[in-house]
C-alpha positions in Angstrom: 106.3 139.6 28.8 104.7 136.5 29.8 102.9 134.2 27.2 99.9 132.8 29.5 97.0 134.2 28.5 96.2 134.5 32.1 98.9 137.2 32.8 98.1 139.5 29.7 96.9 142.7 30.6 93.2 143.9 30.0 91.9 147.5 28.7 88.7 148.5 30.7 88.0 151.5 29.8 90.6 153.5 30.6 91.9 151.1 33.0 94.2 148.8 32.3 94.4 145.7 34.5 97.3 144.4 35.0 95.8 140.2 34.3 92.8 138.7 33.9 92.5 137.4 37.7 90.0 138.7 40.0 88.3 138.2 43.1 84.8 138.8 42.5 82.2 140.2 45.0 81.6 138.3 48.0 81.0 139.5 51.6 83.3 137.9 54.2 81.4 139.7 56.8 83.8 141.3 58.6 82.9 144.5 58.8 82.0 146.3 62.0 78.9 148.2 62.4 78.5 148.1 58.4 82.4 149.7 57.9 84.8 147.8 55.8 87.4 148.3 58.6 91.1 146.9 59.8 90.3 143.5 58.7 88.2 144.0 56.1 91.5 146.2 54.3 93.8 143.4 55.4 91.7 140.4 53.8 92.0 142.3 50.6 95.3 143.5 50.4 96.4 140.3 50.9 95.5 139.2 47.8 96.5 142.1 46.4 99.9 142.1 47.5 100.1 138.8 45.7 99.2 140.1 42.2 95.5 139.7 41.7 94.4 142.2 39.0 90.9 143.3 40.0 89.2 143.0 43.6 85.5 143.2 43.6 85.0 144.2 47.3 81.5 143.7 49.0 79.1 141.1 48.2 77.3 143.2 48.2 76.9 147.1 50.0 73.7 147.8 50.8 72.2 151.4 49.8 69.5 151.8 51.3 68.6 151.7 54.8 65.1 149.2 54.4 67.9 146.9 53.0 69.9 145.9 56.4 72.6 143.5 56.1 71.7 140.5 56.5 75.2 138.6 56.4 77.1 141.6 57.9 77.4 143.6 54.3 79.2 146.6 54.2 76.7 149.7 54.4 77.4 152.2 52.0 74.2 154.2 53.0 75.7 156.9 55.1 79.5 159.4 53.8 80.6 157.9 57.1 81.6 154.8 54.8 83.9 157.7 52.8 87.2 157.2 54.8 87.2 153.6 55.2 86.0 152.6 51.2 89.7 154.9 50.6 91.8 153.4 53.1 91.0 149.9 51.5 91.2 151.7 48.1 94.5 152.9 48.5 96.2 149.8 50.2 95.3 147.8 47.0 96.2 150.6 45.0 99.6 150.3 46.6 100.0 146.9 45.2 98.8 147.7 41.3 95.3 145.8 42.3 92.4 147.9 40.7 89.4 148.0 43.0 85.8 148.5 42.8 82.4 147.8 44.7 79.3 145.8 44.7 76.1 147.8 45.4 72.7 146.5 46.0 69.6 147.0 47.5 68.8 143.6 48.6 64.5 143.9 48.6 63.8 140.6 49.7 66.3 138.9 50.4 66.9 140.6 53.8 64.9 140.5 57.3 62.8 143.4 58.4 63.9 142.3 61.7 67.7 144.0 61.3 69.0 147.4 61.2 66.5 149.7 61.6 63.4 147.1 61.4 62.3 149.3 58.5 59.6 147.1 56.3 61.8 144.8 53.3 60.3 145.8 50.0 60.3 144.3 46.6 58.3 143.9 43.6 56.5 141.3 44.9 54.5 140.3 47.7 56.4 136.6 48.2 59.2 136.1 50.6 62.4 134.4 49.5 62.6 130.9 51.2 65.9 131.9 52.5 65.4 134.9 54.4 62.2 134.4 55.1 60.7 138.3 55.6 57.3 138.7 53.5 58.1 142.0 51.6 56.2 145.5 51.0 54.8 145.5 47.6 56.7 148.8 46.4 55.3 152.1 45.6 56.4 154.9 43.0 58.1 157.2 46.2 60.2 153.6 47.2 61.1 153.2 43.5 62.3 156.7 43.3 64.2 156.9 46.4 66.0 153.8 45.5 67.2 155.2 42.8 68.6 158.1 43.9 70.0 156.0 47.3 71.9 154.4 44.4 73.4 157.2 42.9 74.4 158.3 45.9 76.1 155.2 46.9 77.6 155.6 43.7 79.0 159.1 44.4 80.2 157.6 48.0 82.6 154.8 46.4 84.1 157.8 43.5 84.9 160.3 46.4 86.5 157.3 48.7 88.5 156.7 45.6 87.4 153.6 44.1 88.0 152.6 40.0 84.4 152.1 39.7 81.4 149.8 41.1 79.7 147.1 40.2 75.3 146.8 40.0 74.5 143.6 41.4 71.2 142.4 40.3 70.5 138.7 40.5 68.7 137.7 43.2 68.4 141.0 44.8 65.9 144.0 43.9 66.4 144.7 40.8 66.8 141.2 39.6 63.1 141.1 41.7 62.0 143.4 39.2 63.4 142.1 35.8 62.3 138.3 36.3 58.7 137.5 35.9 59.1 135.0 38.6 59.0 138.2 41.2 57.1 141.2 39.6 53.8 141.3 40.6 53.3 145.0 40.2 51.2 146.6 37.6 51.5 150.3 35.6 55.3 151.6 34.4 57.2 149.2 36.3 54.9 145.3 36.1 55.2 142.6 34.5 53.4 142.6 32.0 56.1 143.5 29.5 59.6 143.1 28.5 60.2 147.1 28.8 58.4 147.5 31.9 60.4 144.6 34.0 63.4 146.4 32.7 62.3 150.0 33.5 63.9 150.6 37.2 66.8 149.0 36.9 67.9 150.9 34.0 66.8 154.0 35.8 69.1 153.1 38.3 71.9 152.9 35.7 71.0 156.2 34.4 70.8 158.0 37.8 74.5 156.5 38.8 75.7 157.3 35.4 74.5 160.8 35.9 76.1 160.7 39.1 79.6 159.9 38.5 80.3 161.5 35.0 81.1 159.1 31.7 84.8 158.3 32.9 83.8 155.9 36.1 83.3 152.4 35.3 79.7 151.2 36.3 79.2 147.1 35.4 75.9 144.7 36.1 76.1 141.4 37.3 72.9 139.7 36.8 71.5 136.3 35.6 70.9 135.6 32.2 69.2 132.4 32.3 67.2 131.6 35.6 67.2 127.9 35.1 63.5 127.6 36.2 60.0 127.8 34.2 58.7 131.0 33.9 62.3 133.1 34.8 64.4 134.8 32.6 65.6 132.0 29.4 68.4 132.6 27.8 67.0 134.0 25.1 65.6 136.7 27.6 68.8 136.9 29.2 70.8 137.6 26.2 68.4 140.3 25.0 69.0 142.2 28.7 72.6 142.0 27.8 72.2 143.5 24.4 69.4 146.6 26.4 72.3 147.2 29.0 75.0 147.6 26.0 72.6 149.9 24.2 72.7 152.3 27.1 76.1 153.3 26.7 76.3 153.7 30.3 77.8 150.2 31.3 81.0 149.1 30.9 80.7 145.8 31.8 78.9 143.0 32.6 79.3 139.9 35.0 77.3 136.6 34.1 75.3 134.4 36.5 73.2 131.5 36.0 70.2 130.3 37.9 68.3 131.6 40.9 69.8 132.0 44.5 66.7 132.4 46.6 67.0 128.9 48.6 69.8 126.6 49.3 69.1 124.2 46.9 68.9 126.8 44.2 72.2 128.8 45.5 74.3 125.2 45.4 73.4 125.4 41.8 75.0 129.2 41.3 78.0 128.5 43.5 78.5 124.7 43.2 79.8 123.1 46.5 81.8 119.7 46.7 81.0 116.9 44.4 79.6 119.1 41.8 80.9 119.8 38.4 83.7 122.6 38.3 82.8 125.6 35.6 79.0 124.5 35.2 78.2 127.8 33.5 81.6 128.8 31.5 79.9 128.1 28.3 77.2 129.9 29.0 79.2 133.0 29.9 81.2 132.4 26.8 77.8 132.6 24.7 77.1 135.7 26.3 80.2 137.3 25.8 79.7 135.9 22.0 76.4 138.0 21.4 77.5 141.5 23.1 80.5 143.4 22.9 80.7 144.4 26.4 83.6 142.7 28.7 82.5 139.9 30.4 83.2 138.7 33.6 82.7 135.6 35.3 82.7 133.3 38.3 81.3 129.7 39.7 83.3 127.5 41.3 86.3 128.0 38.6 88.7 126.6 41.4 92.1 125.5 39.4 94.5 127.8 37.4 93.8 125.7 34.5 90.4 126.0 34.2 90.6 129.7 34.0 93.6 130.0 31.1 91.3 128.0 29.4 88.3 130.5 30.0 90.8 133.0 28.8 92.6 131.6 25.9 89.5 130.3 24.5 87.8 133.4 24.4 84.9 132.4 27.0 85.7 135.4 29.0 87.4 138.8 29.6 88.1 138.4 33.3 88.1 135.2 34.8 86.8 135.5 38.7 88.8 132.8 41.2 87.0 133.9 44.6 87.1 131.0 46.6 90.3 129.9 45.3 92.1 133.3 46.6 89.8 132.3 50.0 92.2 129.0 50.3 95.3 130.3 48.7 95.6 134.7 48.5 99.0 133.9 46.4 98.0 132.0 43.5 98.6 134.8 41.0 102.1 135.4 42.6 102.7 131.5 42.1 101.7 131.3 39.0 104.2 134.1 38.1 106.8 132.2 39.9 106.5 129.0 38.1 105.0 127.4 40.9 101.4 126.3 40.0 102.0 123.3 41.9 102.2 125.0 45.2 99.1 126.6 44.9 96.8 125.3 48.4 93.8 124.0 46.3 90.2 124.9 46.8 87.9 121.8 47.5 84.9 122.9 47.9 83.7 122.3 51.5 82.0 125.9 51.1 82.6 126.3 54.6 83.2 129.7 54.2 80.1 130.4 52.7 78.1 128.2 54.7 79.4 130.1 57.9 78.6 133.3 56.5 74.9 132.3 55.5 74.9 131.1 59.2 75.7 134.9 60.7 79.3 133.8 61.0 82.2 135.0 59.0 83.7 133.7 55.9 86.7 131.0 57.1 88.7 128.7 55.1 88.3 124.7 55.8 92.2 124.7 55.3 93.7 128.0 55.5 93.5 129.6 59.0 94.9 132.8 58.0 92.7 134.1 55.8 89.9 136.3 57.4 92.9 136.6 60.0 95.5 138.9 58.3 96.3 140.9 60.9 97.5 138.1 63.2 98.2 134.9 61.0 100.7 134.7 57.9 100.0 133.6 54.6 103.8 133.4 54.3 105.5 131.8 56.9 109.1 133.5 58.0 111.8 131.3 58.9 112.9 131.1 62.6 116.8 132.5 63.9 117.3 129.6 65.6 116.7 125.6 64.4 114.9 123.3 66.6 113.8 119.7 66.7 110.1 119.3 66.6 108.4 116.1 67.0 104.7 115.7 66.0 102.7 113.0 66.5 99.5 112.8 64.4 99.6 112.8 60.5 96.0 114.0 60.4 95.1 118.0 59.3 96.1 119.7 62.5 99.8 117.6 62.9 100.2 117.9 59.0 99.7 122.0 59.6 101.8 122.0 62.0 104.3 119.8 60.5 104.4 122.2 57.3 104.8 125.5 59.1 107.8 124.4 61.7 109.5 123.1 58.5 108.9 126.4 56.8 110.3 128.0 60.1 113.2 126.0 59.3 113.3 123.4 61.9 113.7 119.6 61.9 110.9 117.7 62.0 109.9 114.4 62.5 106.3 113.0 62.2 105.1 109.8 64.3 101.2 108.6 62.5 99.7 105.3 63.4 98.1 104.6 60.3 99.8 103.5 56.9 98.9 106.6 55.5 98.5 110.2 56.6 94.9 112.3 57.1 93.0 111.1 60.2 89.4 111.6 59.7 89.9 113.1 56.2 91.1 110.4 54.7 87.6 108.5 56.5 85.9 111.4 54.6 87.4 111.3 51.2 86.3 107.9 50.6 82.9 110.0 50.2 82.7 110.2 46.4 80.8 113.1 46.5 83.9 114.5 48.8 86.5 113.0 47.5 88.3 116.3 47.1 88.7 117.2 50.7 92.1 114.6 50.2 93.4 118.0 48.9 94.1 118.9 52.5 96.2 116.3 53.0 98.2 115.9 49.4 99.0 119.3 49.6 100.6 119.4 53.0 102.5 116.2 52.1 103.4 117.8 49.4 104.4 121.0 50.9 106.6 118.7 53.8 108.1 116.8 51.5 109.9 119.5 49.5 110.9 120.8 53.2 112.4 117.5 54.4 109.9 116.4 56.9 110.6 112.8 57.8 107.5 110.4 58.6 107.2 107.5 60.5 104.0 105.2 59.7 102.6 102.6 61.0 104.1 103.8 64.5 102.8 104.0 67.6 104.1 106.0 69.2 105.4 106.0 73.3 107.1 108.3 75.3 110.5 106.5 75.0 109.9 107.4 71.0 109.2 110.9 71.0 112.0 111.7 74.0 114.6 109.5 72.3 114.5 112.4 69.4 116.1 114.8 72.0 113.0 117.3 70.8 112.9 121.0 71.4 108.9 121.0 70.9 106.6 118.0 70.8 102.8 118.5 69.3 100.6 116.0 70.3 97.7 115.7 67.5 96.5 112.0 67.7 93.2 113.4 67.5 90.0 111.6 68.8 87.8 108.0 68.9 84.3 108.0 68.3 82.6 108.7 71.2 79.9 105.7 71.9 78.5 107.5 75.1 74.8 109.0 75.3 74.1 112.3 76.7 74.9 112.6 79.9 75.3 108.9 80.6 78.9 107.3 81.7 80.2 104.2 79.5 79.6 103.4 76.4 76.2 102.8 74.7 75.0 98.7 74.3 74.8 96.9 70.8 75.9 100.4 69.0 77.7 100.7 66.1 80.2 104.4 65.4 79.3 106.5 62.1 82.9 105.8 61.2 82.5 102.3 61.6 79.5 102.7 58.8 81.8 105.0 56.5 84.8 102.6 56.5 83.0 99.8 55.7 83.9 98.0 59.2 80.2 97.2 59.4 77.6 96.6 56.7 73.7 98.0 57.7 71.0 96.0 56.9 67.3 95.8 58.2 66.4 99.1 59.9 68.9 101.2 60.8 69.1 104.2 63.1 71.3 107.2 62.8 71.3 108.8 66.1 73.1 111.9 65.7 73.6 113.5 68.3 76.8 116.0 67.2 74.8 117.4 64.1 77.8 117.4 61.8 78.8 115.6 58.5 79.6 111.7 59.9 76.3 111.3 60.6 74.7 112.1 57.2 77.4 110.5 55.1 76.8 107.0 57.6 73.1 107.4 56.4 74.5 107.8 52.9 76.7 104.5 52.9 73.8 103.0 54.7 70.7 104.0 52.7 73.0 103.1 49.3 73.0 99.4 51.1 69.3 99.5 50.7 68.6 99.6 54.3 65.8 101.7 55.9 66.9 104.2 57.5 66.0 107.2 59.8 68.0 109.8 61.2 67.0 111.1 64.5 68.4 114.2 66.2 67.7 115.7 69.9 68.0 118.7 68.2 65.1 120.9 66.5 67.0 120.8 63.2 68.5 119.1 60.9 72.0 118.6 61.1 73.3 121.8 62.8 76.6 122.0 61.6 76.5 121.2 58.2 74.8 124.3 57.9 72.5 125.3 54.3 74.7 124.8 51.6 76.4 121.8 52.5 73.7 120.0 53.9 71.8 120.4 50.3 73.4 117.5 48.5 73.1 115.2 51.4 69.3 116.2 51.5 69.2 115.3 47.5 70.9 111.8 48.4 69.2 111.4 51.0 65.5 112.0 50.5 64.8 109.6 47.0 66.2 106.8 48.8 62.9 106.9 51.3 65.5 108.0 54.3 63.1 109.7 57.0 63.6 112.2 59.2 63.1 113.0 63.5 63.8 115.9 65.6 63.5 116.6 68.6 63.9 112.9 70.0 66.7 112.1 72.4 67.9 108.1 72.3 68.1 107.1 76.1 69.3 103.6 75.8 69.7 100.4 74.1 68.6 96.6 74.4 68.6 93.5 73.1 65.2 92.4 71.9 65.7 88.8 70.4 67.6 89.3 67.5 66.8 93.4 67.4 67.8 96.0 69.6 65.0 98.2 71.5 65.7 102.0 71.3 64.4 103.9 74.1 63.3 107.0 73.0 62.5 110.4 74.7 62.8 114.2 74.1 64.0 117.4 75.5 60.9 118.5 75.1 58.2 116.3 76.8 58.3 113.5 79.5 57.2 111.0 76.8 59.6 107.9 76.4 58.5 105.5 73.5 60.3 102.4 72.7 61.4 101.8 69.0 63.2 98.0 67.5 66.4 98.6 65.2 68.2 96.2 63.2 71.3 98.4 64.0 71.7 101.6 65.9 74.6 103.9 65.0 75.5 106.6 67.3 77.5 109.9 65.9 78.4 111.5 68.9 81.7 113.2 68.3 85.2 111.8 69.5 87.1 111.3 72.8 90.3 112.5 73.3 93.5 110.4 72.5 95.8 111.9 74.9 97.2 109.3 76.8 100.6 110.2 75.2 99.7 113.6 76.2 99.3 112.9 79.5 102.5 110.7 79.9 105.0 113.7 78.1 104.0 115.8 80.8 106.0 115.3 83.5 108.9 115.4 81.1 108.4 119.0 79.4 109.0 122.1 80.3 105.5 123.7 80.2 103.7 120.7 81.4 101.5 120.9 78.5 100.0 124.5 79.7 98.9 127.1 77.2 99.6 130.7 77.7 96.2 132.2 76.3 97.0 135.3 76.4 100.1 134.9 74.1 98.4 132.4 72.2 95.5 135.3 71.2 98.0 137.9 71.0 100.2 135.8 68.3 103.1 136.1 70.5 105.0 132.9 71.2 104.8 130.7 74.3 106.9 130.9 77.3 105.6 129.5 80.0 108.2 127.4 82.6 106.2 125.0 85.4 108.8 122.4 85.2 112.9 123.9 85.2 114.1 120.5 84.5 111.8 120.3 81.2 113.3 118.5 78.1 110.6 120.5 75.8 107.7 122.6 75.1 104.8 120.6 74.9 101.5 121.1 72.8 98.0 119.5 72.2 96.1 120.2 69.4 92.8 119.7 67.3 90.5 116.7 68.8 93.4 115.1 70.9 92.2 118.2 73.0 88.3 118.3 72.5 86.1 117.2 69.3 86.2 120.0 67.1 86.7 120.1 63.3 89.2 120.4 60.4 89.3 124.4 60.9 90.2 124.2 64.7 93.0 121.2 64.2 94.6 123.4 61.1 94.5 126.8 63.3 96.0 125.1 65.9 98.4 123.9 63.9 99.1 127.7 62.3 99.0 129.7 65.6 101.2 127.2 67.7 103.9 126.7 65.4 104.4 130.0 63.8 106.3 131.5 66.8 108.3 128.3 67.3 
């Protein structure tokens, strides 16, 4: 028996978990048609099959059918759910992984313009910011069919098997009801007391608990301490938690702190890059302190030593390490193995979330596999035969790929320009704020040099080099240059500056400074950091009707809280058409997709983020000498089967072009790439 305090078991009830790691509930929204299908099952067994102790599936299941999904939930309203809830059930129950369910009824924080476009309904009359649908004020027939649509749901996940289910209320409806922030009603259920806020959701409790008999484990997550005037306090919060454990009917409860109704406010509850690991531990811990329920517990808690700690000090029961299973499914497996220090770390780019909250599903900024289970390996299987691959490109895509032909087995040998490996990452990390996306890069050093990958910096790399090595495979991942263009124009823009050339430090802004973004995507914003820290005016300008486009809500909030104290302003919707000198100042032509207007505007500096441009001349001069010509089989590439196309007889090797030596993309694309290429090789 181990000694870590993170691999002892834990009695819940009558279940005993086999460690106090969990995933908790979060929707990767891939379900289909509201069914936790194929890939649904696979995402969680995954992590299952590596040894965590308790998934919380769904994030949460909606039970009623005037609450529609609105990030692709699972639907739990209907016994059609039945098969699939025991198909995942008994695939983690294979593995020794308990597993139970999120269920919600979302009121407001939905769209009445999903599902059935039934009306949204809550206890008040005020839309959330977020989802923007201006709810029903309830009535006592909602109330009571709500209940019983949750005791049914309740029933649903018992018969498909399931160890027990989990009430989520912050944020949703019956959070809606308990926090005088959002309880306008009046009579039994208003909020003009203490009692009354807490009225339906206990009901709720009672009808489930009635429902699935005193042996089924029923838990609450909810907030105890909304962070903003007039919410739930902590002293409010603690006194819900000591009302829920006088019930007797729940087993458990799962502590959140703060709100989640807007982007700003949801940054707070799940903390994105930059901000403080663990913010609300404590508070759990005082929680846990003044009840003698179970607690569990999760915000960003991305490291395995921060969660022994919650453990060993008591803080908490369970310790939930979501997005750290999203980047890395085998952490409990490693830890068992003695190899902490292989664990792929977390760093909080919350692009999973940020795609999900987008209508996308959850991906990881540096594991490809995950959300992709049924055709990409977490575990890489070593090749029958060894090759020589050569890659050139030490940035996220040629480091991926790098890593998995070594795990294959094969010799590799790395060719990177720079001093030091990462590409663009590395331009990123020196960010402070993101300073923890250099995990990409350390890790897959790290992982390559334990496998014998030789490097070769400060190379530039020819032809002559890379066919010298006699290689079976080259990869060509020299990724992209800033692309100084306008829309639609040919040649580079006049008197403009790149956004890297602001984040490096190449240039210095002064005066009044455009951004002209024009790709909608992180360089731009953290140029107008570096440059608003300088003290220079500065306006960002997009052709585009928002903000920033692929930054998406979560990400783009601490950029906004940077961004808007230091007087930075704000245009959409303006297109820049061209540049001149004007003396000692450049003159901005500006116009719009929108209207004929074109305006002129004087800049001390213009800096254009616009993507990158291939680097592929390499590319293009290894084709003539490999065997595929640098073609893609797409087919085999989407079917994960490995490449075998022959154009050229006489070919020396296979040839390959990844990430932005192929088209700008982003980190994601390069890695996959990197994954889906070399995992057949």
């Amino acid at each position: 028996m181990s000694n870590d305090p993170l691999l002892q078991p834990f009695r819940l009830k009558h279940l005993t978990l086999r460690n106090r790691i969990m995933t908790t509930a979060h929707e990767p929204a891939y379900p289909e048609n509201g069914m936790p299908t194929d890939r649904y099952r696979a995402y969680h067994e995954a992590r299952a099959k590596a040894g965590v102790a308790l998934a919380m599936t769904a994030g949460s299941a909606c039970v009623s059918k005037d609450s529609p999904a609105a990030f692709n939930n699972v639907m739990v309203d209907d016994d059609a759910v039945v098969p699939w809830i025991a198909k995942l059930t008994e695939a983690c129950h294979a593995h020794g992984t308990a597993v139970m369910i999120q269920l919600t009824h979302m009121g407001r924080r939905t769209r009445w313009d999903q599902g059935d476009w039934l009306p949204s309904i809550s206890s008040t009359k005020h839309r959330e910011p977020a989802h923007r649908a201006f709810p029903k004020l309830m009535e006592d027939w909602d109330i009571a069919r709500v209940v019983a649509d949750f005791a049914d749901a309740a029933e649903r996940m018992q018969a498909g098997g399931m160890d027990g289910i989990e009430i989520e209320a912050y944020g949703h409806l019956l959070d809606q009801f308990w926090s005088p922030l959002t309880n306008e009603l009046t009579g039994p259920y208003g909020a003009d007391t203490f009692e009354n806020r807490m009225r339906f959701p206990l009901e709720v409790i009672a009808a489930i608990r009635a429902r699935v008999g005193p042996e089924f484990i029923v838990g609450v997550r909810y907030t105890a301490d909304e962070t903003s005037k007039g919410g739930i306090d902590p002293e409010t919060g603690l006194e819900m938690a000591r009302v829920l454990e006088a019930t007797g009917e729940v087993d458990f409860l799962n502590v959140i702190r703060g709100r989640v109704h807007s982007d700003p406010a949801l940054t707070e509850v799940i903390p994105v890059q930059g901000m403080r690991h663990a913010p609300h531990l404590d508070f759990a811990g005082s929680v846990k302190a003044a009840v003698g329920l179970p607690v569990f517990h999760a915000a960003r808690i991305p490291d395995v030593a921060t969660a022994r700690h919650a453990v060993s000090a008591g803080l908490l029961d369970m310790v939930g390490m979501t997005r750290a299973h999203i980047a890395d499914p085998l952490i409990v497996a490693k830890v068992m193995d003695g190899r902490e220090d292989e664990i792929r770390p977390c760093v909080g780019a919350t692009y999973c979330l940020d795609r999900i909250y987008q209508g996308g599903a959850a991906l990881c900024i540096h594991n490809a596999a995950t959300g992709r289970e049924l055709t990409m390996p977490h575990v890489i299987a070593p090749a029958p035969d060894r090759k020589r691959v050569v890659i050139v490109g030490a940035g996220p895509g040629g480091l991926e790929a790098a890593r998995v032909a070594a795990e294959r087995g094969h010799d590799v040998t790395v060719f990177e320009a720079q001093s030091q490996p990462g590409g663009q990452i590395r331009l990123t990390a020196r960010s402070p704020r993101r300073a923890e996306m250099i995990g990409i890069v350390d890790w897959r050093m790290a992982q390559c040099a334990a496998r014998d990958v030789a490097f070769r910096f400060d190379t530039w790399a020819e032809a002559d080099d890379v066919t010298t090595l006699d290689p079976d495979v080259v990869v060509v991942a020299t990724g992209g240059l800033p692309n100084l263009e306008l829309f639609e124009q040919r040649g580079e823009a006049a008197h403009v500056v790149s956004a890297w050339d602001v984040i490096a430090g190449d240039v210095v802004p002064a005066g009044r400074v455009l951004i002209y973004d024009e790709a909608g995507d992180h360089p731009g914003l953290m140029a107008a950091e570096v440059a608003a820290g300088t003290g220079a005016e500065v306006e960002v300008m997009t052709p585009d009707r928002n903000l920033s486009p692929e930054v998406m809500g979560m990400s783009l909030t601490p950029y906004l809280r940077t961004l808007l104290p230091l007087g930075v302003t704000f245009t959409v919707a303006r297109r820049l058409l061209s540049v001149a000198r004007a003396g000692n100042r450049l003159a901005a032509s500006i116009g719009s997709d929108y209207v004929a207007d074109v305006t002129t505007e004087e800049y001390d500096m213009i800096v254009v983020n616009y993507g990158t441009v291939p680097l592929d001349d390499l590319y293009h001069d290894l084709r003539p000498a490999s065997s595929n010509g640098g073609e893609i089989d797409h087919a085999a590439l989407l079917a994960g089967q490995p490449q075998a196309i022959q154009r050229n007889p006489g070919g020396r090797f296979q040839l390959f072009r990844i990430g932005d030596a192929v088209a700008s993309r982003n980190t994601h694309a390069a890695i996959y790439d990197g994954l889906r290429f070399m995992k057949d090789v």
